[in-house]
N, C-alpha and C positions, 0 to 999 in steps of 0.2 A: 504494500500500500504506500501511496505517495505520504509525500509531507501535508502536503496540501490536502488529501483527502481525510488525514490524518486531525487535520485542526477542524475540517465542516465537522467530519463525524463527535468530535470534545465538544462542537456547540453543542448540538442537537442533542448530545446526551447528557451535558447541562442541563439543557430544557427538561426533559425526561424527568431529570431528577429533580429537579424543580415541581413537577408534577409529582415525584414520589413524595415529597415534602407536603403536598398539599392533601396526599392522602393521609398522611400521619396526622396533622390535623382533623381531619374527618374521621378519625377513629377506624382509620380503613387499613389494611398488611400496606405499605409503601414499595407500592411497585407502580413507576410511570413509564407512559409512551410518550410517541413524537412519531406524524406517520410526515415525511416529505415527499414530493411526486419529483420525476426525472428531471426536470429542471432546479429545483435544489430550493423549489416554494416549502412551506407551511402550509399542510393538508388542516392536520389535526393535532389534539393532544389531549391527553388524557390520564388520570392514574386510578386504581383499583376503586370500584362501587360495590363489591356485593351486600355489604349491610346495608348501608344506604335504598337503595333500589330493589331490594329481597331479590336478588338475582344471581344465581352462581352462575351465570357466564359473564359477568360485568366484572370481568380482569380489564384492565386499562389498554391489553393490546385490541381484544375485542371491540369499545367502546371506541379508539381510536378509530379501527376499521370501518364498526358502525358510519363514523361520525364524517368519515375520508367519503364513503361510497356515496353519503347522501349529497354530501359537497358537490361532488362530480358527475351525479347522476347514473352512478356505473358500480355494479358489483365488482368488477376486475380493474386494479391498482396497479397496473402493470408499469414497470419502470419503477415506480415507489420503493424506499427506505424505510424500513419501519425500527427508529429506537427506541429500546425497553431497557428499563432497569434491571431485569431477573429475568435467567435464559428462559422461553415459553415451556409451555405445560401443552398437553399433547391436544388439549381444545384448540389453544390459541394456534400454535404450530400447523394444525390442520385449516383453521380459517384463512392463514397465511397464505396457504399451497391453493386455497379454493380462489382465493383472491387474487392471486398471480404477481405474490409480493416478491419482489426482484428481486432485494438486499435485507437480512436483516442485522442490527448490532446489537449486541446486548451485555450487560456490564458485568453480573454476577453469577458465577454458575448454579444451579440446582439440582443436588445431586438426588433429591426426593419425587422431585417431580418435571426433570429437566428434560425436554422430548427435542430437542436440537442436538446436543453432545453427550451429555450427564446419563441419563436413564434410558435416553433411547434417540435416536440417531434418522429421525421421521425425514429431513430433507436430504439424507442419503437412501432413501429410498429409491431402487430402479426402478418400481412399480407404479410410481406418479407420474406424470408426464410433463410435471415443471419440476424447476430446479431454483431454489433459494440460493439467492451464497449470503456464506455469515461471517462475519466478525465477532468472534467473543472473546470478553476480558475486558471491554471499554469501561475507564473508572469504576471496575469490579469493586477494589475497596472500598471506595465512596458509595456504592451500593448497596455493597455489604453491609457496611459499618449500619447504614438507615435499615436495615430488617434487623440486625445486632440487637440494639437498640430499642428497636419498636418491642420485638418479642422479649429482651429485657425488664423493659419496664412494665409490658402486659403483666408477665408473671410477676412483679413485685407489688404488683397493686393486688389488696383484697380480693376474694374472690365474691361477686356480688349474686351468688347463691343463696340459699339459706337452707 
């Protein structure tokens, strides 16, 4: 990867994390996106809802995708970058392939739930008939460190059971 490709992909996963921050706020796991189209615009952006929205598919890559296709008029994202704070889970990783996401980068591995590298390896698939390419490791610490943290501090607050 160039220098130069090198510093757009630090913005953009700035932004992300900016979004991850916003989900921390929200009471939400801090995982954000940043979906850009091939010209190197601002589609979307987005970071994890599922409390918020009572929705287990409202991961932040999702909602970006959501939010990118209605922008555009189009289910297919083609040429588009999609950055995420936390490599995808085998949902979002699949919406990716349906959506004909070009690129994606992603900051912190997941070895729990991680359908790119970590647990399972879904866009080296032969059997798809696209092909993602990824970047992983982008600001992985700094990503880390915000799930670190979040799930930190969960467990040290009370448990509001009874």
């Amino acid at each position: 990867m160039s220098a130069e490709q090198q510093l757009v992909d630090t913005r953009w996963m700035r932004l992300a994390l900016d979004m991850a921050v916003q989900a921390v706020a929200a009471g939400e796991v801090p995982v954000g996106a940043v979906l850009v189209n091939s010209a190197g615009e601002y589609l979307a952006g987005a970071h994890n809802a599922p409390i918020a929205t009572h929705d287990p598919s409202a991961h932040a890559e999702m909602r970006v995708l959501r939010a990118a296709g209605l922008q555009i008029e189009n289910y297919r994202l083609t040429g588009s970058t999609l950055y995420v704070t936390l490599e995808p889970c085998i949902m979002c990783a699949g919406a990716m392939l349906h959506a004909r996401v070009d690129r994606v980068v992603y900051g912190a591995a997941d070895p729990k739930a991680g359908a790119v590298e970590s647990l399972y390896q879904l866009f080296d698939d032969p059997r798809f008939n696209h092909r993602i390419q990824v970047e992983a490791g982008l600001l992985a610490e700094e990503s880390a460190k915000l799930l670190r943290d979040f799930f930190r501090a969960r467990r040290a607050r009370p448990s509001e059971e009874t």
